[in-house]
C-alpha positions as CSV (number, residue, x, y, z in Angstrom):
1,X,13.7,25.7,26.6
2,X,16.6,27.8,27.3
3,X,17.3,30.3,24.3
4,X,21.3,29.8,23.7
5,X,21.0,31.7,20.0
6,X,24.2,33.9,20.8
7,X,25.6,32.1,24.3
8,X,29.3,31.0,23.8
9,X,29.4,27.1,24.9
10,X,32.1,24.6,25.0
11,X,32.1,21.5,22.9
12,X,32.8,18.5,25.6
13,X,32.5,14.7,25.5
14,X,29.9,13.1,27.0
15,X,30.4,9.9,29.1
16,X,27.4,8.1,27.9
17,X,26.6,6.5,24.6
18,X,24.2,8.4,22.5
19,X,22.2,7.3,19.5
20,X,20.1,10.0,17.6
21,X,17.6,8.6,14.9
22,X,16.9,11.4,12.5
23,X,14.4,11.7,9.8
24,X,16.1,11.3,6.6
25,X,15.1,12.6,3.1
26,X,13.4,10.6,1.1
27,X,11.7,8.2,3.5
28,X,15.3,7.1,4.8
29,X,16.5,7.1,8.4
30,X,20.1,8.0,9.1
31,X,21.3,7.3,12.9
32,X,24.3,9.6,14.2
33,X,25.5,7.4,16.7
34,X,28.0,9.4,19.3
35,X,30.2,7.0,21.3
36,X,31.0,6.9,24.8
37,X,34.7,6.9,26.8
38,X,35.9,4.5,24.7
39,X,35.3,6.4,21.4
40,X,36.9,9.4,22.6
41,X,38.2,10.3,19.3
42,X,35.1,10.4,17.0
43,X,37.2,9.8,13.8
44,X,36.4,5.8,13.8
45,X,39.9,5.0,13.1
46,X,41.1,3.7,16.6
47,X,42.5,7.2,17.6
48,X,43.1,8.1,21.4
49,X,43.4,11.6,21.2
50,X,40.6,13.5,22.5
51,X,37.9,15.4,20.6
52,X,39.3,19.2,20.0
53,X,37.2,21.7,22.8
54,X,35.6,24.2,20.1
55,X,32.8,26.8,20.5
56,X,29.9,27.3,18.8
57,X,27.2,30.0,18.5
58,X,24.3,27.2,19.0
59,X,20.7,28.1,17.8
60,X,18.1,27.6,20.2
61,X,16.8,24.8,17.8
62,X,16.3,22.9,14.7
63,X,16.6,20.0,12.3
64,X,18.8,20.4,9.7
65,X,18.5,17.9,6.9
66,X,21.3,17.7,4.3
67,X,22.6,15.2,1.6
68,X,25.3,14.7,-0.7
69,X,29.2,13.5,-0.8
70,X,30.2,10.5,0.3
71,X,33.8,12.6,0.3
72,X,32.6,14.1,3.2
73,X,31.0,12.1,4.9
74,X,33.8,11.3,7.4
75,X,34.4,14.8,8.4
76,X,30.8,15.7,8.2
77,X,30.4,12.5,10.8
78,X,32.6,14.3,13.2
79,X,31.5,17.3,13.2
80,X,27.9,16.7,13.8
81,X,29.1,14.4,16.9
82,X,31.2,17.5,18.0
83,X,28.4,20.2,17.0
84,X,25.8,18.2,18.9
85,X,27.5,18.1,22.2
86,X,27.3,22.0,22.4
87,X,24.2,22.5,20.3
88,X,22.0,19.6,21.9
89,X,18.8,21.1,21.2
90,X,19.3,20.7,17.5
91,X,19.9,17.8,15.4
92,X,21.6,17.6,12.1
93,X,20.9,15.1,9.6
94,X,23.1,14.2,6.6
95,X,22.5,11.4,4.0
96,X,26.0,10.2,2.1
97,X,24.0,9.4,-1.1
98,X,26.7,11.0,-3.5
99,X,27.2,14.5,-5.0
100,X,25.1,13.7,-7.5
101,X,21.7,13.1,-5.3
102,X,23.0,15.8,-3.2
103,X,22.3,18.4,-5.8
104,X,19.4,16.4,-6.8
105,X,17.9,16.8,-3.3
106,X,18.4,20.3,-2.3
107,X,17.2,21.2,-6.3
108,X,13.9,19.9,-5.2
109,X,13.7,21.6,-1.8
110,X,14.1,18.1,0.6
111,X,17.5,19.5,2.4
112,X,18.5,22.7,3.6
113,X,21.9,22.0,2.5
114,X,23.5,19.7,-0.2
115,X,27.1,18.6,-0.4
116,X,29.0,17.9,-3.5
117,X,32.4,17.7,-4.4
118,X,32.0,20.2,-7.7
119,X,31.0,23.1,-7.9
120,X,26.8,23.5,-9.8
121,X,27.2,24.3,-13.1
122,X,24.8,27.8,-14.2
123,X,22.2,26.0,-15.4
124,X,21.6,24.2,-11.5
125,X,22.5,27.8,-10.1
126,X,19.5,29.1,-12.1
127,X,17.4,26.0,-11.5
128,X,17.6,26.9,-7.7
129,X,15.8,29.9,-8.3
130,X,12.9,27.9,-7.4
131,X,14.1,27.1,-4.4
132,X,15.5,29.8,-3.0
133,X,12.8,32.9,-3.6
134,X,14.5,35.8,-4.0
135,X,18.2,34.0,-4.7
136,X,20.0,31.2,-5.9
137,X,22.4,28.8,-5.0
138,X,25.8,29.4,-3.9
139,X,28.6,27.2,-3.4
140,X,30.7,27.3,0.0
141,X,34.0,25.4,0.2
142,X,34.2,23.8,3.5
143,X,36.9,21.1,3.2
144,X,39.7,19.3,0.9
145,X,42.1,16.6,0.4
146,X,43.4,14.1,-1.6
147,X,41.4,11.4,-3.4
148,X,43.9,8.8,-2.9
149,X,44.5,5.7,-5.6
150,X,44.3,2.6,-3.5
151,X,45.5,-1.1,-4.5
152,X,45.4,-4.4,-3.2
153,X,48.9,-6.1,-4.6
154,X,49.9,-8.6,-2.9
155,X,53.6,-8.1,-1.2
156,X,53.7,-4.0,-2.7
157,X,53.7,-1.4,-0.1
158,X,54.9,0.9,-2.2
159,X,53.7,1.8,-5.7
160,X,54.0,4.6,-8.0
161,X,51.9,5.3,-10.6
162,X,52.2,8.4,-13.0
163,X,48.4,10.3,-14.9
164,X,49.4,9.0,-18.5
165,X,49.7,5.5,-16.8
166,X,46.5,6.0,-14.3
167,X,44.4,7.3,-17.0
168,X,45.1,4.1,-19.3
169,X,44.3,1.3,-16.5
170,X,41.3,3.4,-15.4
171,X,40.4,3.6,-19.4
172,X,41.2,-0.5,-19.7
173,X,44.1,-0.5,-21.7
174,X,46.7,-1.3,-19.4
175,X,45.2,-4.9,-17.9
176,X,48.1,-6.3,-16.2
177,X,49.9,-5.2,-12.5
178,X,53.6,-6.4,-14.4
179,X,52.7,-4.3,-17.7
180,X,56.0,-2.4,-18.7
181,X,54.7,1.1,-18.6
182,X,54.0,-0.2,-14.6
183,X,56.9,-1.5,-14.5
184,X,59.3,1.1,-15.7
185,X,57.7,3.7,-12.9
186,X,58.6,0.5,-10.6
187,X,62.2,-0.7,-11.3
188,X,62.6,-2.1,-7.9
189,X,59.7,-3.7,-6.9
190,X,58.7,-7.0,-8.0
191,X,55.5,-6.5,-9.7
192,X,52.8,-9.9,-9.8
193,X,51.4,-11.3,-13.2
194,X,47.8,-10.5,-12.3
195,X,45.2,-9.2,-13.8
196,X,44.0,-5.6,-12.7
197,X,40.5,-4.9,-11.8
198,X,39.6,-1.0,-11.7
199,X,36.7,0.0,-9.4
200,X,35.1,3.1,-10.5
201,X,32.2,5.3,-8.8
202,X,28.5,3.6,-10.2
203,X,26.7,7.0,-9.2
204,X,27.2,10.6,-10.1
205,X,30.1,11.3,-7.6
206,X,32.1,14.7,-7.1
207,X,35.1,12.4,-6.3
208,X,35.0,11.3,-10.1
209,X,34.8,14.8,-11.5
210,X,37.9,15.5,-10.1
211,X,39.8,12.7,-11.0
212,X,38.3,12.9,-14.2
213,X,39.8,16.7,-14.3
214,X,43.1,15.4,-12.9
215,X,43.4,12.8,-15.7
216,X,42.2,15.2,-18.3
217,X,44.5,18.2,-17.3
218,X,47.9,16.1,-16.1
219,X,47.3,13.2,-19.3
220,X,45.2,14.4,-21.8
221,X,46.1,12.6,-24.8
222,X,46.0,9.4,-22.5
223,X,42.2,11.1,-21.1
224,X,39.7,12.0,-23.9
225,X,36.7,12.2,-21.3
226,X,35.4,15.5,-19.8
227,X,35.6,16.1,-16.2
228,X,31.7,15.1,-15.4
229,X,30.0,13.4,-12.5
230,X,29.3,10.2,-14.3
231,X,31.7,7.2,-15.4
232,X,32.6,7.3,-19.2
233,X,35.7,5.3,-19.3
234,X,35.6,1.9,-20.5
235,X,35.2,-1.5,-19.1
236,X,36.1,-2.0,-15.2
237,X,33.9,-2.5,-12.4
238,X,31.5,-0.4,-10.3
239,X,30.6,0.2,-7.0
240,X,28.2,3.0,-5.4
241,X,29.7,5.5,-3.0
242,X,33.4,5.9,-1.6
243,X,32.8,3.3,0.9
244,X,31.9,0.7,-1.3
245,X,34.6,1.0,-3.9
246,X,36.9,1.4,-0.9
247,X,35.0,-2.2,0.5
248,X,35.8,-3.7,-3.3
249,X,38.8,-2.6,-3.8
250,X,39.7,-4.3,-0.4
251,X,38.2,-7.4,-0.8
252,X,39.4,-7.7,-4.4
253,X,43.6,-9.5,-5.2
254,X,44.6,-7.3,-7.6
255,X,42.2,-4.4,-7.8
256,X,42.6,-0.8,-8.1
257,X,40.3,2.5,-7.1
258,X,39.7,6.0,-5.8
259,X,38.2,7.3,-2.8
260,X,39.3,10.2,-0.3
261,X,42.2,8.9,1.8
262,X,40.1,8.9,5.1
263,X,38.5,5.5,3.5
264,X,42.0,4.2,2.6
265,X,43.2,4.8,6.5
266,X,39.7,3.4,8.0
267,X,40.4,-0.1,5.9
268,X,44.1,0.3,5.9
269,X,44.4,0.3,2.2
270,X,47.9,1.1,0.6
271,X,47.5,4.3,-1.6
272,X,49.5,5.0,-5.0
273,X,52.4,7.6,-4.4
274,X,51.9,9.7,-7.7
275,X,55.1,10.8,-10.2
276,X,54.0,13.8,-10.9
277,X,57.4,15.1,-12.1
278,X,58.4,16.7,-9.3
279,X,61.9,15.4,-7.7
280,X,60.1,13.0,-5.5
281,X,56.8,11.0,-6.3
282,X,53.4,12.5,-3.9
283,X,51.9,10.6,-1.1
284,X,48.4,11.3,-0.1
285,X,48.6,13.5,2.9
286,X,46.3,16.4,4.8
287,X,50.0,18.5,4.0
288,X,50.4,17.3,0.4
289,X,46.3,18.2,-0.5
290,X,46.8,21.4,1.4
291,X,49.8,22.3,-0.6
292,X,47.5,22.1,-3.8
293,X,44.8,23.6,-2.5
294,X,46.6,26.9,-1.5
295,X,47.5,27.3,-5.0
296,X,43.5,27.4,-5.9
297,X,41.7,30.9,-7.1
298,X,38.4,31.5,-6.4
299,X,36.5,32.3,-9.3
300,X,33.4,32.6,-8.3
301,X,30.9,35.4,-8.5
302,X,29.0,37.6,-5.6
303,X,28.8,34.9,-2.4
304,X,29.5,32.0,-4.5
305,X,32.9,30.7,-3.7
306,X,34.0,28.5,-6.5
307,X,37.6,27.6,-6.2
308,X,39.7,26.3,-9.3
309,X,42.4,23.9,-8.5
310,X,45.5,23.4,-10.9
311,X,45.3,19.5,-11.5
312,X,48.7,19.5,-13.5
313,X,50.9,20.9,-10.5
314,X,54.8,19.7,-10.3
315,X,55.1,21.6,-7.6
316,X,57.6,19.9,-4.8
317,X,55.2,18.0,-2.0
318,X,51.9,19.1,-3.6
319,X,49.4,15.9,-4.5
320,X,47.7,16.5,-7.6
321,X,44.4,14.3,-7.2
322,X,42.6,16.9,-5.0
323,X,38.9,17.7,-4.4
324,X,37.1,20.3,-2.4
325,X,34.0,19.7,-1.0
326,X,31.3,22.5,-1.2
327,X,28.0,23.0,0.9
328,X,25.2,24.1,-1.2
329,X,23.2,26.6,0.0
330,X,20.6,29.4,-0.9
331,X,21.9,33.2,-0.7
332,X,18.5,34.2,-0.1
333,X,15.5,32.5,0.3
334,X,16.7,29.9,2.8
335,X,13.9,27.8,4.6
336,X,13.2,30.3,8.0
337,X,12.4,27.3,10.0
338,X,15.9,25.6,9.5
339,X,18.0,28.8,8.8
340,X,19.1,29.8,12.2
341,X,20.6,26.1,12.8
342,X,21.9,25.7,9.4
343,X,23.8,28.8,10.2
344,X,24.6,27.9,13.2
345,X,26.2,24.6,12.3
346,X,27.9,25.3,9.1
347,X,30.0,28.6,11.3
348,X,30.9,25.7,13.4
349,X,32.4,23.6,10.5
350,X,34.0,26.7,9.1
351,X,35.4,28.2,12.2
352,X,38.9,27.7,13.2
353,X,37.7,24.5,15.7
354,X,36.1,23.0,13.4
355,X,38.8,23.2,10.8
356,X,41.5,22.1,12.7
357,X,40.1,18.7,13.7
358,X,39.9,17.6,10.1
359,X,43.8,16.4,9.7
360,X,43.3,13.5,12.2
361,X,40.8,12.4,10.1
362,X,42.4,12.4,6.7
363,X,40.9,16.0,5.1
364,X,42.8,19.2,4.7
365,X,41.6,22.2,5.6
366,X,40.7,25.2,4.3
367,X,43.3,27.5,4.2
368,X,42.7,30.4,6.5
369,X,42.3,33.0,3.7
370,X,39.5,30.8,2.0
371,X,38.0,30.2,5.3
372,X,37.9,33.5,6.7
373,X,35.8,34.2,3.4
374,X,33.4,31.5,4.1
375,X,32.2,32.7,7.3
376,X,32.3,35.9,6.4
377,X,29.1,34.7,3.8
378,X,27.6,32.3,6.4
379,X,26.7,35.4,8.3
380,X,24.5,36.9,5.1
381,X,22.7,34.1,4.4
382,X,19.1,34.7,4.4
């Protein structure tokens, strides 16, 4: 086998449909299928333009198994088919179980890296003591964007929506699509008698963290509930991962739910422009998530790099309802059978290549100051 640990290779597509059956955690099996001429974009959403030409720093090989947000899974999709085309002597293996399981997973040693979209809380950082000998965990922001409200109302394109007014028909005490406080935010739009049906996340879901902390920091005498993984509203209906709610919500006259905004663009589901008191109400955009997401500190300690975002922003053309989506990974202590391709692929995803494919497929990117940070720490991992 040719060694290609520090060779400089181009990313190009391959004319031949390719399907790679990896191993998955727990028993499962996930397939990373990369598509031919026809599927020259890679972003599943009918695109034309062709994959980005990126380098990569390949390992001479490896399986890398990792798990975790559905938020990601999009972008984590893509880059893997992008990755692999440079890298082909390693495969990379991620399992869209939620952010939850993600933690879960890596916390018991099955994946080399987990994703979630918040940030472990110290007690997981010292739990992964035990799985990284000699450090812990650390959290490394790879990717944003905007969790996006999306509706299925009949003959409305455009709805606005404002967090006092969210958090109520998320908590069940708004119930109908022509309730006044709807209505008011509306004043042109002819709004239907139906009932609304609010989707939430069934599993432990980074996605739901941060809408919890949007609700609880832009409404919170409408938001009692803390900004956890888990559902604690009441009432509504459930479905597991992004995807799913994003099927429901869909499939259901008259529902309402959250899910990152590539999901909304994949089933072409009109998204909530949000009054957040700025001069104009917020659409979900790669731009308008950026724009919060530039405003974030990092408050994290040593390698970790912990962002905190500022839910409650007015600010003109930035979308409150953001996420970031961190790779967990150990400082030290890293398995040394996967670490040179786990290294290998997340400076990919970091690098300026990887970064700038991710607004054709509905994520924002890092800014450049954040990013510049995270590979600088890819490099130490041990």
């Amino acid at each position: 086998m040719q060694h290609r640990g520090k060779n400089r290779s181009l990313l190009v597509p391959i004319g031949a449909a390719l399907a790679i059956a990896v191993a998955g955690v727990g028993g499962g099996l996930l397939v990373v299928s990369l598509g031919g001429d026809d599927d020259r974009s890679g972003d599943g959403f009918g695109s034309t333009t062709p994959p980005a030409v990126a380098q990569a720093d390949c390992a001479e090989e490896g399986k890398v198994p990792g798990s975790g947000s559905t938020a990601q899974q999009n972008a984590v999709e893509r880059w893997i088919k992008e990755y692999e085309r440079s890298c082909p002597p390693v495969r990379i293996a991620y399992n869209p179980l939620g952010s939850g399981a993600g933690v879960a997973e890596f916390m018991l040693g099955e994946t080399a890296f987990g994703g979630t979209d918040g940030a472990l809380k110290p007690e997981e950082v010292a739990l992964s003591r035990k799985v990284c000998p000699g450090g812990h965990a650390i959290d490394l922001p790879m990717l944003g964007g905007p969790v996006a409200i999306g509706h299925n109302l009949p003959d409305v394109d455009d709805l606005v929506l404002d967090a006092p007014t969210l958090a109520r028909i998320f908590d069940t005490r708004i119930t109908q699509w022509n309730d006044p406080a709807i209505q008011k935010l509306n004043p042109d739009v002819s709004l239907p008698d139906l009932p609304i049906k609010a989707v939430h996340r069934s599993d432990g879901s980074g996605t739901t963290q941060n809408l919890n902390a949007y609700l609880a920091g832009a409404a919170p005498a409408q938001w009692p509930y803390p900004a956890e993984k888990a559902w604690q509203a009441r009432g509504g209906e459930s479905a597991d991962g992004s995807s799913r709610v994003a099927a429901q919500v869909k499939a259901t006259t008259g529902a309402i739910g959250y899910f990152e905004l590539s999901f909304a663009a994949k089933l072409e589901i009109n998204t909530v422009r949000v009054d957040t008191g700025a001069a104009k109400p917020v659409a979900p955009t790669a731009t308008t998530a950026s724009r919060g997401i530039a405003a974030a500190d990092i408050i994290g300690k040593g390698n970790d790099l912990t962002l905190k975002l500022d839910y409650d922003t007015s600010a003109e053309g930035a979308y409150p309802i953001v996420l970031v989506t961190y790779e967990i990974v150990c400082d030290k202590g890293n398995n040394k059978e996967t670490l040179p391709a786990l290294k290998s692929f997340l400076t990919y995803t970091a690098s300026e290549e990887g970064q700038e494919i991710l607004p054709d497929i509905h994520y924002a990117p890092l800014p450049e100051e954040v990013a510049v940070q995270v590979r600088a720490v890819i490099k130490t991992l041990s």
